[in-house]
N, C-alpha and C positions, 0 to 999 in steps of 0.2 A: 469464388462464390462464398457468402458470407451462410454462417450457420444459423438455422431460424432460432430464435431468440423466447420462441412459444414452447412451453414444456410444461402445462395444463396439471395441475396436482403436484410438483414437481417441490425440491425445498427451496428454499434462494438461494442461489448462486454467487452475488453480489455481491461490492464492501463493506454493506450495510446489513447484510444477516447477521441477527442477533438484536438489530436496534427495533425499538417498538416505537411505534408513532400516534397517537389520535390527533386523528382528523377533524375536529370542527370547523370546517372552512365550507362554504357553498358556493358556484356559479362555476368560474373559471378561475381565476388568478391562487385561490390556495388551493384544490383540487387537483390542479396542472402542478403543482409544485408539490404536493406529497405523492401523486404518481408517480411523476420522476422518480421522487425517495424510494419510493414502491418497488420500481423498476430496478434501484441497486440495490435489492435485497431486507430493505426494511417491512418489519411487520407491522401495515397501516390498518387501522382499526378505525373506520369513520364512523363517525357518530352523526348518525341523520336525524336533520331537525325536523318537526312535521310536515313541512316541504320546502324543497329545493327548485326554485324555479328553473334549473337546468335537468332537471329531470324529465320537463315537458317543453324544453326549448329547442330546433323550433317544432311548434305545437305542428302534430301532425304527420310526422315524418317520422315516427316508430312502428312497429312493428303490435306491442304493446304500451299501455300507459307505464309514465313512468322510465321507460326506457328508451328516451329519445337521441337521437345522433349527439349532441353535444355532451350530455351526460356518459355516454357511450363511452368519448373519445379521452375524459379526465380521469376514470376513477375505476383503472384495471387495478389489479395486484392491492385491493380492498377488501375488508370485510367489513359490511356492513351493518351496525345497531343504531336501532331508532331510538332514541330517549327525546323524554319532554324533559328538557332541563329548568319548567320553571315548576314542575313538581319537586318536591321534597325526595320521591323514589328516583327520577331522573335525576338530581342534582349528585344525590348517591352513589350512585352507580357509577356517574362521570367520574368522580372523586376517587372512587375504585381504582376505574382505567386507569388514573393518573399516577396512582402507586404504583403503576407496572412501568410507566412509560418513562420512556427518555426524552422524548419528544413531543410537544401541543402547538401544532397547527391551527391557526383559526384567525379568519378575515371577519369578524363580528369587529362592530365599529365601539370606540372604547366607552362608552354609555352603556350599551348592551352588555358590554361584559361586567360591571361594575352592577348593574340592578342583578343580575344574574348571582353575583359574588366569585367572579370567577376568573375577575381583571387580575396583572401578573402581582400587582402589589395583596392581593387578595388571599395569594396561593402559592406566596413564593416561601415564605418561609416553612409552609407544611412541606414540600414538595424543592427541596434546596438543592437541587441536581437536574431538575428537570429546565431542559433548554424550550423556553417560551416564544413561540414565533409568532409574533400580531403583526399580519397586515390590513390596511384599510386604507380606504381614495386618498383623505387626506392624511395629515403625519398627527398622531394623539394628543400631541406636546401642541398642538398648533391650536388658534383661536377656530379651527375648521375642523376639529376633531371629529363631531359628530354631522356632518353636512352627507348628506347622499352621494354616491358618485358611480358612474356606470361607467364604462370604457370611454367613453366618447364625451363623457364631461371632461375626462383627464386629458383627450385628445385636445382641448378645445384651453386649457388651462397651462399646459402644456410647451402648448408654441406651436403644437401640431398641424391644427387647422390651420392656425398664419401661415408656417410650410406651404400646405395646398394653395394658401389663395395667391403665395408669391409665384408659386410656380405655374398654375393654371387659370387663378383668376374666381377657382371655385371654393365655396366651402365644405366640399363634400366631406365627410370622416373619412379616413385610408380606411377600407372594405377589410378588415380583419382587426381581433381583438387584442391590437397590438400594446396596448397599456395593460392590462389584465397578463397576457403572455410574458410580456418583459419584466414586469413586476415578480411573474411565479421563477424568472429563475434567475434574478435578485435573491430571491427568498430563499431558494433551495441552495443558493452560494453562503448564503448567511448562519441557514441552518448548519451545514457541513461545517463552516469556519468555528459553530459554537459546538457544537461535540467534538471536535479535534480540540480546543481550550481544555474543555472539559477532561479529557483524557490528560492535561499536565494537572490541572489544578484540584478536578472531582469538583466541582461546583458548577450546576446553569446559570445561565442566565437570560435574560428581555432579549428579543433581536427585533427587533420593528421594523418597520417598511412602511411606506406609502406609495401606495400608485403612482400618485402627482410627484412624486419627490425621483421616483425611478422613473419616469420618462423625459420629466427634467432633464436629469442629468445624461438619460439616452440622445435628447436630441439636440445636447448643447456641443459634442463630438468634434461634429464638424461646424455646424449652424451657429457657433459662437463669432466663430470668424474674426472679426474687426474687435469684437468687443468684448475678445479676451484680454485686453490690454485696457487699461486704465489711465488716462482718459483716454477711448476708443482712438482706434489707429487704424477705423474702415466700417463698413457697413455688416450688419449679420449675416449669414447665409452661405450656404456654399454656392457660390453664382452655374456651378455645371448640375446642380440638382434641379435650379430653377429652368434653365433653358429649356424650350421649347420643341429641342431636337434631344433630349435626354429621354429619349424615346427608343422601343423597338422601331423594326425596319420594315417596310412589305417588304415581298418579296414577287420572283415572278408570277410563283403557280398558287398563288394566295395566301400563303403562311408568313411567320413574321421571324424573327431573329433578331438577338440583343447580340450587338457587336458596338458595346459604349468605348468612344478613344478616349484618353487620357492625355494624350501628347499631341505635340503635333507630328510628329513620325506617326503615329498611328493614324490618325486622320489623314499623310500623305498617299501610306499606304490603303487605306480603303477607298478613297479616291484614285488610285490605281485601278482596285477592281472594277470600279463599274463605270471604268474608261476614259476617267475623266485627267489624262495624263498632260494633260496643258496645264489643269489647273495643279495638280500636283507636282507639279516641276517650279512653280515657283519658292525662292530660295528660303523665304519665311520661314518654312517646314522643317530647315535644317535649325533652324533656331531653338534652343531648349527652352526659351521663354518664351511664355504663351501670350500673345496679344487677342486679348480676348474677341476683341470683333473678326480679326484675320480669322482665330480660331473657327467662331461659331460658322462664320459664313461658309467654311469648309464641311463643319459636318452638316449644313444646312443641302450644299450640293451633293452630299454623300444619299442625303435621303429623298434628295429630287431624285436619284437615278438606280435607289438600292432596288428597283422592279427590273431590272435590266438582268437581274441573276436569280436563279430558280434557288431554293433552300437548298438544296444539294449541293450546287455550285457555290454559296454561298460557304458551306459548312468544308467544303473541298478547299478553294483560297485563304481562307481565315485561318485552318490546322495547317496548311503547309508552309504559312507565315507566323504561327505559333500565337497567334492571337487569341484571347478571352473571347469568347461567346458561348450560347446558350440559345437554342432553340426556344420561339414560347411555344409553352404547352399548357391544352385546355385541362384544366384544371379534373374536369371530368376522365379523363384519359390517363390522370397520372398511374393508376394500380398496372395498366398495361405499356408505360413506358417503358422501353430497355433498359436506360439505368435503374430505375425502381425496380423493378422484376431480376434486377443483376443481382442490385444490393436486397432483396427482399425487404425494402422497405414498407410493403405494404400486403401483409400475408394476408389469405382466409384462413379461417378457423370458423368449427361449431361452437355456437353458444345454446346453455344448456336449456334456453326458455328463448332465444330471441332468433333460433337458426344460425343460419350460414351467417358472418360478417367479414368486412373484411378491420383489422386491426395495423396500427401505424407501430413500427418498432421503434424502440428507443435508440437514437443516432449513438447514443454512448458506447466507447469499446474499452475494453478490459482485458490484458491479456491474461490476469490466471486470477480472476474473481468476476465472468463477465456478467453482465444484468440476462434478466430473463423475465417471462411472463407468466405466471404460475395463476392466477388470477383472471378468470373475466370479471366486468362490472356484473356487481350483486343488483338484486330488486331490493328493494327498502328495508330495511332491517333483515334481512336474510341469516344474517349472522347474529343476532342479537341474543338466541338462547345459548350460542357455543360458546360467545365470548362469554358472555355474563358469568355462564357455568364454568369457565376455566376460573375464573375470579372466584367464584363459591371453592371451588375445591381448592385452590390453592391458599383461599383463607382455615379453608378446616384442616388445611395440613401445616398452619402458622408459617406459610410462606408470602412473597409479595409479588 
C-alpha cells in the first residue's frame, strides 16, 4: 500500500524544494507542467491573468465560480496572485517575482510577450539565471509564431486526425487533451534538464516548445514507418493501429477486455480460448513472421467468438498464460477501482471553499525526496497579499 501523497500545510518534500517557479501559463499545457513541478517540491507562484478560461471550463460543473473541474485538476501546490501585467503596477510586481525566481513558466504566444516587454530577449539579461520556459501551439522561430492553436488544431496539424481517419474512417479528435498533456511534460523534461545545466554552469537560459512540434514528434514513433528511410522503403503507419480489430473485446456477461496480440503465438493462443482450436492448429502460428492477412483474419475470428467467455474467465486464461490485458473500465468508476484504491491514485480530501473532492496523485516516486501535496487549488488571487508582502519585506531587508 502506497503512502498518501496529501500532507495539507505540510513543507515540500520533493527534489525541487527550495526552487521557486512563476507560473504565467493558462489552460492546460503549462499549468499541467508547473504542477507537476509543484508536486516535486517547487515553490509555484502563478500569476493569474484577469481570466483563465479554465477556470470556468467546463462551464457549470463547479461547485463555485471560478472553480471548475479542469482548473481543479492543473493547479494544486499553487499560490495564487492576480496582477494585470499591462499596468505599470502589475508589470512591477511581476518583475519582483522574477528576482526571486529560478524559474518562468508561460504559454503566452511570442507577440504577447514582446508588447508586454516580457519576451526572454526582453528579460534575459536583467534576470541571467533565470531558466525561461515558452511554450506555444506553434514554435516562435516559425513563420506561425503568432497563429492561435487549441488542442485539436494541433491534433489536426499533427498527423493526428489522419491517424483517425486511416484507422476508422473518421475525423473525430482522440476525446482527451492529448497535445496540451504531451506538450506539458516535454516542458517539465526541459525545464529539469535546464536547472541541472545551470547547477554546472550558474547561467539560464530559453527552453521553448511547441505543441505542434511535440506531438510531431510523438506521433512520428511508430507512424513513420516506411518513411523513415529516404527514399521511402514502405507506406506510413503502424498497420496493427489501423486495423479494425485493434479493438477491445465483448465479452459474455457484457463487459469488454483489451487482450491486443502481438505475435502470432499470441493470436494462436487466444484462439485457443474461445475454442477455436482448428483454427489455431494451423502451422502459420508457429512462424515468427507475421503475414499480415493470415495475421488479421485470426484476430478477426478471436473477436467473432471473445463472447463465448465471461470477463472472469476471460481474466482467469489470459493470467495463467501470462498474457497482457486489461479490463475496460468506465471511466466514471475509476476512484473505486481496485487497482486505484490499492495504489491510492485517487484520494478524497477537504477543500477549504469547494468541500469534499476527490484529487489525482502524482504517479512519480522518490525514494528519499518523494513529492507530496501541500496545496489545494487557490480561488484567484488568494495569495497575492502574502506573496507580494514576502517581496516588500524581503526588499526592506536588502534581500532578493
Amino acid at each position: 500500500m502506497t503512502t498518501s501523497q496529501i500532507e495539507l500545510g505540510a513543507p515540500p518534500t520533493g527534489p525541487l524544494a527550495g526552487v521557486r517557479i512563476v507560473d504565467l501559463s493558462t489552460v492546460v499545457m503549462g499549468p499541467m507542467a508547473t504542477q507537476v513541478l509543484g508536486d516535486m517540491g517547487a515553490d509555484v507562484v502563478r500569476v493569474e491573468p484577469p481570466f483563465d478560461t479554465a477556470r470556468n471550463a467546463p462551464a457549470n460543473t463547479g461547485r463555485n465560480p471560478g472553480m471548475a473541474p479542469l482548473y481543479m485538476q492543473v493547479n494544486r501546490n499553487k499560490r495564487s496572485v492576480a496582477l494585470n501585467l499591462k499596468t505599470d503596477d502589475g508589470h512591477a510586481a511581476l518583475m519582483g517575482l522574477l528576482a526571486d525566481a529560478d524559474v518562468l513558466v508561460t504559454n503566452m504566444r511570442a507577440g504577447a510577450l514582446e508588447r508586454l516587454g516580457i519576451a526572454y530577449d526582453q528579460i534575459a539579461q536583467e534576470f541571467p539565471k533565470l531558466v525561461y520556459a515558452h511554450a506555444q501551439g506553434f514554435n516562435a522561430a516559425s513563420e506561425e509564431r503568432n497563429r492561435p492553436a487549441y488542442d485539436e488544431v494541433v491534433q489536426a496539424v499533427s498527423g493526428l486526425v489522419d491517424l483517425q481517419r486511416r484507422a476508422s474512417g473518421s475525423l473525430q479528435f482522440v476525446p482527451t487533451y492529448i497535445a496540451d498533456k504531451t506538450a506539458s511534460l516535454y516542458l517539465v523534461s526541459g525545464v529539469l534538464g535546464a536547472l541541472y545545466e545551470r547547477e554546472r554552469s550558474g547561467e539560464g537560459q530559453l527552453v521553448s516548445l511547441a505543441m505542434a512540434d511535440a506531438l510531431i514528434a510523438f506521433n512520428t514513433v511508430e507512424h513513420m514507418a516506411g518513411e523513415v528511410f529516404a527514399p521511402a522503403a514502405g507506406d506510413v503507419g503502424n498497420p496493427l493501429s489501423f486495423a479494425e480489430t485493434h479493438a477491445a473485446m465483448a465479452t459474455a456477461d457484457g463487459r469488454a477486455i483489451a487482450a491486443v496480440p502481438y505475435t502470432n503465438d499470441d493470436v494462436r493462443r487466444l484462439l485457443v480460448a474461445v475454442g477455436a482450436d482448428d483454427l489455431a492448429a494451423d502451422p502459420r502460428f508457429l512462424d515468427p513472421v507475421i503475414d499480415r492477412e493470415f495475421f488479421y483474419a485470426g484476430v478477426q475470428a478471436v473477436h467473432d467468438r471473445s463472447d463465448r467467455l465471461t470477463l472472469a474467465e476471460w481474466e482467469e486464461y489470459l493470467t495463467a498464460n501470462d498474457m497482457p490485458y486489461g479490463r475496460v473500465v468506465d471511466i466514471a468508476e475509476l476512484p473505486g477501482d481496485p487497482y486505484v484504491r490499492e495504489m491510492q491514485l485517487i484520494t478524497e480530501v477537504d477543500h477549504p471553499t469547494e468541500g469534499r473532492i476527490r484529487v489525482s496523485r502524482n504517479p512519480l516516486g522518490y525514494s528519499r525526496t518523494p513529492v507530496n501535496i501541500r496545496r489545494l487549488p487557490e480561488r484567484a488571487g488568494e495569495s497575492t497579499e502574502s506573496v507580494l508582502g514576502e517581496r516588500r519585506a524581503a526588499g526592506e531587508r536588502g534581500g532578493h
